[in-house]
Each structure stands twice: as C-alpha cells, then as structure tokens.
C-alpha positions as CSV (number, residue, x, y, z in Angstrom):
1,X,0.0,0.0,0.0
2,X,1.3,3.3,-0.7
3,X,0.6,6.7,0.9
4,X,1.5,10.3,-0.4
5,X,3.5,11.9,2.2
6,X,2.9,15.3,3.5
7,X,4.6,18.3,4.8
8,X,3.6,20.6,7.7
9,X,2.5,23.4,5.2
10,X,-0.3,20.7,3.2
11,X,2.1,20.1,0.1
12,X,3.3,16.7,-0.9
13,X,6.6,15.7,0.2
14,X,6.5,12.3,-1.3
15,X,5.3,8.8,-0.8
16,X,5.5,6.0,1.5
17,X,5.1,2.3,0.9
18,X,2.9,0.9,4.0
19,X,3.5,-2.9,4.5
20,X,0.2,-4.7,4.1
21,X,0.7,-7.5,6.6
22,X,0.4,-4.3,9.4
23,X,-1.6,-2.0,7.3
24,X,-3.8,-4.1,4.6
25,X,-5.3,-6.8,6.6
26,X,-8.7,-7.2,4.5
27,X,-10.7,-9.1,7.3
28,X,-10.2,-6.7,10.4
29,X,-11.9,-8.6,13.3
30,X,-13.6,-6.6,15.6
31,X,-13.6,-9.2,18.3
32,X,-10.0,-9.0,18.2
33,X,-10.2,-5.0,18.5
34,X,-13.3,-5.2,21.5
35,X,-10.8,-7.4,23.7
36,X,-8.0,-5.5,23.5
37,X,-9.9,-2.0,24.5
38,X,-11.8,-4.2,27.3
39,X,-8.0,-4.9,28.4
40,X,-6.8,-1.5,28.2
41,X,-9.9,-0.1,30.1
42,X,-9.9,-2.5,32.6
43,X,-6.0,-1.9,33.4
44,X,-7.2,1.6,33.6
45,X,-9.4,0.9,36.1
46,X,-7.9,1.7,40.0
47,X,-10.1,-0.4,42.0
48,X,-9.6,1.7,45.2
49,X,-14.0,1.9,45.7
50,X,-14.5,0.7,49.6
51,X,-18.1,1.0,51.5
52,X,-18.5,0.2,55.0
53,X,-19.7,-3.4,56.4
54,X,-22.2,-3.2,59.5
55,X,-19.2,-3.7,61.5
56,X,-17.1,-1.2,60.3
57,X,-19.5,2.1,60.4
58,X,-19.5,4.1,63.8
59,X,-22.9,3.1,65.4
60,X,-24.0,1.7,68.1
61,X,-23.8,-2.4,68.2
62,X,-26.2,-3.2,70.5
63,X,-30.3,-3.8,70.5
64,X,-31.9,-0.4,69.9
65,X,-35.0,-1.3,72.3
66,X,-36.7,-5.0,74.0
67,X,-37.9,-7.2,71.2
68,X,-41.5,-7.1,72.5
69,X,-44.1,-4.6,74.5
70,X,-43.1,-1.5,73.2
71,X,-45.8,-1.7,69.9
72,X,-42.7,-1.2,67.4
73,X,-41.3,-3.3,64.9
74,X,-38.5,-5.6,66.1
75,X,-35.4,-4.3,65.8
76,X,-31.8,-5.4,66.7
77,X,-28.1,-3.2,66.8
78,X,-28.7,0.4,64.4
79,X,-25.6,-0.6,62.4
80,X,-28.3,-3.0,60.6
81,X,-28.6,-2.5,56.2
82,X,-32.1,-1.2,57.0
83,X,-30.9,2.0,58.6
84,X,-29.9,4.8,57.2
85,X,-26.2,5.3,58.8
86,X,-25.8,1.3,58.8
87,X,-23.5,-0.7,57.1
88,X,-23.9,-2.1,53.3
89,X,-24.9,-5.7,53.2
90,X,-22.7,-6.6,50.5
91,X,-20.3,-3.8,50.4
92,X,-17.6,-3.4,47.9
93,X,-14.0,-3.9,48.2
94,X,-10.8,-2.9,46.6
95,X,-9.4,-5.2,43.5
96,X,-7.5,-5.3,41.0
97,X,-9.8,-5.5,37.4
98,X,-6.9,-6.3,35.1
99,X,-6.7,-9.1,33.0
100,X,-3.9,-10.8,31.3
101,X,-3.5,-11.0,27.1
102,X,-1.1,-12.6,25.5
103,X,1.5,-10.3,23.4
104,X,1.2,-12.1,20.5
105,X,-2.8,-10.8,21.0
106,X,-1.8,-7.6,21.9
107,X,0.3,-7.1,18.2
108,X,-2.4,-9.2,16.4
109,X,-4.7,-6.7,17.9
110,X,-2.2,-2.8,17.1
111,X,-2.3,-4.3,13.3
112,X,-5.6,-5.0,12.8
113,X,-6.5,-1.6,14.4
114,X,-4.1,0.1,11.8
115,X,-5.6,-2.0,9.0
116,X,-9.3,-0.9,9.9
117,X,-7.7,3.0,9.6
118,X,-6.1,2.5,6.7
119,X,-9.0,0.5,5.2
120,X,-11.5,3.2,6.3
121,X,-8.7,5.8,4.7
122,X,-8.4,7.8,7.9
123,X,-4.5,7.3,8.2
124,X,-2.3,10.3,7.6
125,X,1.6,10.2,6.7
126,X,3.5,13.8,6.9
127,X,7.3,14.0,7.2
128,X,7.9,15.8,10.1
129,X,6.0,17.1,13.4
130,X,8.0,20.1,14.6
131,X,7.9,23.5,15.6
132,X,10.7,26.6,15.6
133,X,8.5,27.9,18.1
134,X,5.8,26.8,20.7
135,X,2.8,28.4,19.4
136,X,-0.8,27.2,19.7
137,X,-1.8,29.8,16.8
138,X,1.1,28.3,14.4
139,X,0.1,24.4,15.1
140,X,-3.7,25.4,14.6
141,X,-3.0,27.0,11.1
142,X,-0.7,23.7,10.2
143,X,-4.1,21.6,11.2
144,X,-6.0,23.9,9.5
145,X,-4.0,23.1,6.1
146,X,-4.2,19.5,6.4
147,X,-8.2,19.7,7.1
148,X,-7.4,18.1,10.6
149,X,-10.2,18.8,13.9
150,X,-9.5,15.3,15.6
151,X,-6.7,13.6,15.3
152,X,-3.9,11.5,17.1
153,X,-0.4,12.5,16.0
154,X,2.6,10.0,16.6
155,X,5.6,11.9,16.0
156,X,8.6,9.6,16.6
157,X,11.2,8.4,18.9
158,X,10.3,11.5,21.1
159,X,7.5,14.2,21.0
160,X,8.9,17.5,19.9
161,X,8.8,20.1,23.3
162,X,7.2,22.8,21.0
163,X,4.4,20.9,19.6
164,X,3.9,19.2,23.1
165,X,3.2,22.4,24.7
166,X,1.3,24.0,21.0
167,X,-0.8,21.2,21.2
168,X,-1.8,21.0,24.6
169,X,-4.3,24.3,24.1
170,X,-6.1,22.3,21.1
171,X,-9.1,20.4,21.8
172,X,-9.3,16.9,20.8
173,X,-5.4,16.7,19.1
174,X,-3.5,14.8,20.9
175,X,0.7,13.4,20.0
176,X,2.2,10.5,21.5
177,X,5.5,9.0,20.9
178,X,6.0,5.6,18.9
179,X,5.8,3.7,22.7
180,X,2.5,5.4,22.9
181,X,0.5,4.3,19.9
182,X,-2.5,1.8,21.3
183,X,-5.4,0.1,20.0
184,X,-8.0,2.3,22.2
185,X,-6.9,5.4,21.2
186,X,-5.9,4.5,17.1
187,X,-9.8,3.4,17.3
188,X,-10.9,6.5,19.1
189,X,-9.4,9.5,16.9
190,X,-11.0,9.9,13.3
191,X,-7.6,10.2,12.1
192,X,-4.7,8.6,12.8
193,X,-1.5,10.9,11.6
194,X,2.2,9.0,11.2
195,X,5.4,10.8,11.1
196,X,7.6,9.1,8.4
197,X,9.7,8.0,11.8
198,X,6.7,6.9,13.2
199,X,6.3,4.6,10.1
200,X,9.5,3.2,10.5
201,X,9.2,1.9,13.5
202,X,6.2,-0.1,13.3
203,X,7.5,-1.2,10.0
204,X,11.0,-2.4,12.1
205,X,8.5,-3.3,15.7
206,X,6.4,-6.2,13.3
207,X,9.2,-6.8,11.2
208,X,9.1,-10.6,11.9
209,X,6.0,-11.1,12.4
210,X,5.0,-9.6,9.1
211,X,7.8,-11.9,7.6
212,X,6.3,-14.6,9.6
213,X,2.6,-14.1,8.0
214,X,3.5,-13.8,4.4
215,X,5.4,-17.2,4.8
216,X,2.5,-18.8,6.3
217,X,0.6,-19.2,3.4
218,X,3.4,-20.5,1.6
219,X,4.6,-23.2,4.2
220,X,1.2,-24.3,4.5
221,X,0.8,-24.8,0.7
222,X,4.6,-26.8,0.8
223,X,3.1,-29.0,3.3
224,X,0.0,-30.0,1.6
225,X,1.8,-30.6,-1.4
226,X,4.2,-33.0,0.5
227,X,1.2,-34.4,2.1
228,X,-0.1,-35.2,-1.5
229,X,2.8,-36.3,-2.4
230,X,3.5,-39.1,-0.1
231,X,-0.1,-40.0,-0.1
C-alpha cells in the first residue's frame, strides 16, 4: 500500500510504501479489537471503591430497644442495612480488574486496528512534526491546512517540546511518541496521523512477524503438497 506523504505546510513531500501485513489486513476482526480495548480499560481501572460493612460504620452495636411490649417493629443493633447510617450488606472492596492478554494478541490486535484505519482511509503520513516555536496559533493553522479537527499524532522516537506544549491548548489533538501508539486510542481519533519516523518503526517493531505471515501461506501450501505427495 502506498501513501502520499505530506509536509507541515499541506504540500506533498512524497510517498511512503505501508507494509500490508500491518496496514492491509482485508478481514479486520472486531472481536480482536473489542478485547483489546476491554483490556486497556480494565487496566485503567484503580479499584480503590470501599463501603463500610455493619461492623465497620460508627454506630451503636447493640439492640436499639426490648424485642417485644413496646408496639414497634423488632429491631436489633442500628448498624443494621435497613438504617440509614448502617453498614452495606454486601459492600464493595478494593481489587485489581486487570486481566492478562497474551503479546502475541496484543500485536495481532495494534495491526488490525491500523488496518481498519487505513482501510476506512483515515491514516495520515507527513514528514515531520516540529515546531521553531511553541505556538498554539502556528500548530492550529498547520491543522487547518491538512483539514485536521481530531486527530492522534505520533511523531517519533520522542515528542517534539514545541508541539507538546502548542498542542496541549487544542481540543481533541492529541501526540504521543511511537511507545504510545494503542489500539483504544488509534480506534478512538477519526484520524490517525504518522510521522515518516513513526512509520519506520512499526515497519522495524512487526518486522518478523510480518515476515512470519506472508510465509504462512506459503509453508502451508509446501506442506500440503508434500502431504499429496507421499499419499
């Protein structure tokens, strides 16, 4: 797959060959994509909620009044559910709501969620993401050029300081650096923008595992054939 490249300014600085065993998966599963944001969400999660038990809120533990002869209902200690001040019945306790993915599933899932952008043509490649100075106004009239409102920028290695602090002011841009890029938040921006450094690296980060699925095809064909053969 190739992409025109683009500069800063909205003119064409080139192309950029995208490797479709990251990029040009034609069956994108989205139960692939819903697990992988469940995992992300759920490691997001702090766990820290805590009610009170009957035995842990500050009221009195003992019987309110006799059980019989005083025409009321019977009643036992006021730390009781049925009170208002008492203690939950079932109340809730800290944990920990994370749950474990493989990392094979976790790169299955980062290429399909860069296939379904690239396949929905929201994906973005310009050369560079830098700024000689950190305006908000300059940033806005780059966006402005490439006909950008939302969008995730991944600039690199590192997140230039300028456009970190220009972009901080702009609602609903956000830049992350290469170690950044996610499935919840690819699938969450209507365009997904890629440095030509950027591209680099997740060409170099699935490097053998894209090797690895263009020869599956292959070995699996070779094996069948033997198969025929000594059948």
């Amino acid at each position: 797959m190739k992409l025109d490249v683009q500069t800063l300014d909205g003119k064409k600085g080139g192309s950029v060959d995208l490797d479709d065993a990251i990029f040009g998966i034609k069956e994108v599963r989205a139960d692939i994509l819903q697990r992988m944001v469940k995992y992300q969400l759920a490691k997001r999660r702090a766990g820290t909620h805590k009610t009170q038990s009957r035995g842990e809120v500050s009221r009195s533990h003992s019987k309110l009044y006799k059980q019989k002869g005083t025409g009321q209902a019977r009643h036992g200690a006021a730390n009781a559910p049925i009170f208002r001040g008492g203690g939950h019945a079932h109340n809730r306790l800290p944990r920990d709501y994370s749950h474990d993915l493989t990392k094979k599933f976790r790169a299955l899932a980062l290429r399909h969620a860069l296939s379904a952008k690239a396949k929905a043509g929201d994906i973005l490649v310009i050369d560079a993401l830098t700024l000689k100075e950190p305006k908000t106004s300059a940033l806005q009239k780059s966006l402005d050029k490439l006909k950008l409102e939302k969008a995730l920028f991944i600039a690199g290695e590192t997140v230039d300081a300028n456009v970190a602090r220009a972009a901080r002011n702009i609602a609903h841009i956000d830049v992350l650096p290469n170690a950044g890029l996610n499935v919840y938040d690819i699938l969450r921006a209507p365009k997904l923008v890629l440095t030509q450094d950027a591209v680099s690296a997740i060409h170099e980060r699935f490097k053998d595992k894209a090797g690895a699925a263009k020869a599956a095809p292959k070995k699996r064909a070779a094996k069948a054939t033997e198969e025929g053969a000594a059948a």
